[in-house]
C-alpha positions as semicolon CSV with decimal commas, in nm:
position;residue;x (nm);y (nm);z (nm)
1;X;0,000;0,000;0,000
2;X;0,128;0,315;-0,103
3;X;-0,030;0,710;-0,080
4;X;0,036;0,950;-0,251
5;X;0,337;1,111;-0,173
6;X;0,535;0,757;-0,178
7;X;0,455;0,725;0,232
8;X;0,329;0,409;0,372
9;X;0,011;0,523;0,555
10;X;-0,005;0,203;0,745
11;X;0,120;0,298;1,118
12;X;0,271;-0,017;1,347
13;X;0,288;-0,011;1,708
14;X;0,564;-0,213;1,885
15;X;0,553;-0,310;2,243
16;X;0,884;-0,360;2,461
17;X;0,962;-0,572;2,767
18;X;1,086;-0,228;2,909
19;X;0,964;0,120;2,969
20;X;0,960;0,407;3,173
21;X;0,918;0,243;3,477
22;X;1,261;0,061;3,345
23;X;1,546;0,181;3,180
24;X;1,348;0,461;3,022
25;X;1,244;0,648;3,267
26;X;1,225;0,986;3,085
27;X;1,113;0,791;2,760
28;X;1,374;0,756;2,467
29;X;1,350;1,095;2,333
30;X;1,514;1,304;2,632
31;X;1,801;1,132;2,615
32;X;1,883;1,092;2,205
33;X;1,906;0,736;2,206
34;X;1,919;0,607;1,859
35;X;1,719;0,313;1,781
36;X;1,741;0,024;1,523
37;X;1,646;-0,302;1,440
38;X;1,889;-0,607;1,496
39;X;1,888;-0,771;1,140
40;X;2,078;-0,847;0,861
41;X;2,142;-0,580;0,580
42;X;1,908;-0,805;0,337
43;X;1,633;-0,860;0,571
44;X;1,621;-0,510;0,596
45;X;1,619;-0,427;0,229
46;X;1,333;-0,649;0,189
47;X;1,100;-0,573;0,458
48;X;0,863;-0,280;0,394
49;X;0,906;0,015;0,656
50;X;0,662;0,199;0,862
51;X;0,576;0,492;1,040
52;X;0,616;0,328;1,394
53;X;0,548;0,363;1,789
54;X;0,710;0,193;2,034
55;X;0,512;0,122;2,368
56;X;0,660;0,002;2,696
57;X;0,564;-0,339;2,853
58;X;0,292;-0,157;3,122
59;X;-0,083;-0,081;3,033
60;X;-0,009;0,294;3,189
61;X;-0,072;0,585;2,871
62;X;0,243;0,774;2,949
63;X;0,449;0,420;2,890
64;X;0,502;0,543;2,526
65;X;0,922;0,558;2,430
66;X;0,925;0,650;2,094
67;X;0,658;0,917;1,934
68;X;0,750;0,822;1,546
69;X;0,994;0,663;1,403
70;X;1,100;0,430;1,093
71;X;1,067;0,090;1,154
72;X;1,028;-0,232;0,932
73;X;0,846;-0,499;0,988
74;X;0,905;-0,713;1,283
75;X;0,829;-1,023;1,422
76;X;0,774;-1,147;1,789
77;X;1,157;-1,220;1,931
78;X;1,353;-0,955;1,711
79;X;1,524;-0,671;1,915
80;X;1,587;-0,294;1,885
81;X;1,897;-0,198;1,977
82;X;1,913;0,117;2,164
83;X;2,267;0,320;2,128
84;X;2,346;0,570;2,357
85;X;2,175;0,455;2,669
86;X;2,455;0,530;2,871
87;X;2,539;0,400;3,258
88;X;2,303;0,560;3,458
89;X;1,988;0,450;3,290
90;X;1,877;0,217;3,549
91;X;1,889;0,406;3,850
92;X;1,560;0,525;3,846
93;X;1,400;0,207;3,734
94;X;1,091;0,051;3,946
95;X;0,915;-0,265;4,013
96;X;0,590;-0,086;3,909
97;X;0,318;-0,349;3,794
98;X;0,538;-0,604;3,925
99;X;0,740;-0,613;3,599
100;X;1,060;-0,666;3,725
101;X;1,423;-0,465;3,678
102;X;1,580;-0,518;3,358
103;X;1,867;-0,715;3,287
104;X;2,267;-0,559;3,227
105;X;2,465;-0,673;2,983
106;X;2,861;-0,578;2,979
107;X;2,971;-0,535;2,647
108;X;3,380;-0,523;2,619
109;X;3,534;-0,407;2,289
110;X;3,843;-0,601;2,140
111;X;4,003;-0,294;2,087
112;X;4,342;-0,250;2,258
113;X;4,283;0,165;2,295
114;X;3,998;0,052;2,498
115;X;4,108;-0,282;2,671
116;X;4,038;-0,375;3,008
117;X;4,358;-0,564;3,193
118;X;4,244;-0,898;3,278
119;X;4,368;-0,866;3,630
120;X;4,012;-0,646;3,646
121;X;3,801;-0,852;3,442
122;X;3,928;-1,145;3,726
123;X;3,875;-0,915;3,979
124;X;3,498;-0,819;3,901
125;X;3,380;-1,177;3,864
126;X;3,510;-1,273;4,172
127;X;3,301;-0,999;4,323
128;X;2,977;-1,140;4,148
């Protein structure tokens, strides 16, 4: 489906297993995150885009993270990554609904300028 000025008029809503009550606590937009879908460079080429919102996982109105954006199609189990969210994102976040905190993931670059000495790696998961 097409209109007129080459826009697909079909709008999608996508809903997240986190929201404002999570990591988002002043929704996506405050914060410049950039968003975008986790798939390879032909599934994206051949999926039709839309005009998107994405929704966090709570049934409260103001749990909406993204106003608009460009989005193609998805399917149940693909992610969004989020760049930019930065350290502190989670130090706001809530049980609220009983959804509970979301999960961290360290992510280490294999990059000597920004290596971290194994003595600390060792260090940290002795600690956890």
């Amino acid at each position: 489906m097409c209109s007129l000025l080459g826009i697909n008029p079909i709008q999608r809503f996508y809903y997240i297993n986190d929201g404002i009550y999570g990591s988002f606590f002043f929704g996506s937009e405050h914060y410049g995150y950039r968003i975008e879908p986790l798939l390879e460079k032909s599934a994206l080429q051949q999926r039709p885009v839309y005009n998107s919102k994405i929704w966090g996982q709570t049934c409260c109105g103001e749990d909406l993270l993204v106003k608009e954006c460009q989005l193609p199609d998805l399917e149940e189990g693909e992610f969004i990554i989020w760049n930019n969210m930065g350290a502190y994102n989670q130090v706001l976040c809530s049980t609220f609904c009983g959804v509970p905190l979301p999960a961290s993931k360290y992510v280490f670059i294999n990059n000597p300028k920004y290596s971290i000495p194994l003595q600390i790696i060792q260090l940290y998961n002795k600690k956890n």
